[in-house]
C-alpha positions in Angstrom: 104.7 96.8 100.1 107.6 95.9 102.3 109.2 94.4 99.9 110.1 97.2 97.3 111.1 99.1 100.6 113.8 96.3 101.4 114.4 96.2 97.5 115.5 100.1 97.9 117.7 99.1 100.9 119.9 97.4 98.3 119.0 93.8 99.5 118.8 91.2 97.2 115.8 90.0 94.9 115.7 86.5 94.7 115.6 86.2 98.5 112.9 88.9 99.1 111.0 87.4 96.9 111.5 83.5 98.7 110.6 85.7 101.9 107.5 87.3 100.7 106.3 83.9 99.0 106.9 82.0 102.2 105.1 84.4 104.3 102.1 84.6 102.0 101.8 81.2 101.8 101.8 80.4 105.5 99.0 83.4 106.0 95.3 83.5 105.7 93.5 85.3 103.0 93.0 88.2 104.8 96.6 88.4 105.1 97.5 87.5 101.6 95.3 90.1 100.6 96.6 92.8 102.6 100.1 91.9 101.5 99.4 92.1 97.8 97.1 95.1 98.3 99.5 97.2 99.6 101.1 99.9 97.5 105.2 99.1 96.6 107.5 102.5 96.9 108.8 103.1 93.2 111.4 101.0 92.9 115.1 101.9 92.3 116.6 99.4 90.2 115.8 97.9 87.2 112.8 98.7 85.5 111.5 95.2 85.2 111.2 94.7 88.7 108.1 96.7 89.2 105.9 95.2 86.4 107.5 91.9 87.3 106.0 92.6 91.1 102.8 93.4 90.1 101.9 90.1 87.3 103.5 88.4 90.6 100.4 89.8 92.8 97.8 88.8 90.5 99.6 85.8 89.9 98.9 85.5 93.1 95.6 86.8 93.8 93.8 84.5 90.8 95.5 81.4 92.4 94.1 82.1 95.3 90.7 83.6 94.7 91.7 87.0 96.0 90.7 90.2 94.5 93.3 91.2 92.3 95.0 94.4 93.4 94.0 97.7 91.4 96.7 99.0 89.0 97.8 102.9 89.3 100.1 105.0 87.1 102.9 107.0 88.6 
């Protein structure tokens, strides 16, 4: 997910986030889904970030009809 890479590059949350939200919500569903399917690097920060990223994508995904994405351990 590009935006835990850009997370890791030490830029700031709350305006990744805006980013990411504005582009999903400009896309198409195939889009969307690609953008919440794909896998986020381990984030380096605080821990609450990663879980918070993930409720975000199914968030996401049940509002608008996607597939949610698959959880994984690490």
């Amino acid at each position: 997910m590009e935006l835990s890479r850009r997370l890791n590059e030490g830029r700031p949350f709350p305006i990744l986030l805006g980013d990411f939200l504005d582009e999903f919500y400009r896309s198409e569903d195939s889009k969307r889904l690609a953008m919440i399917e794909a896998a986020p690097e381990l984030i380096n920060g605080p821990e609450h970030l990663g879980p918070f990223l993930a409720a975000t994508a199914h968030k996401l995904a049940n509002d608008h009809r996607l597939r949610p994405p698959l959880c994984s351990s690490q």
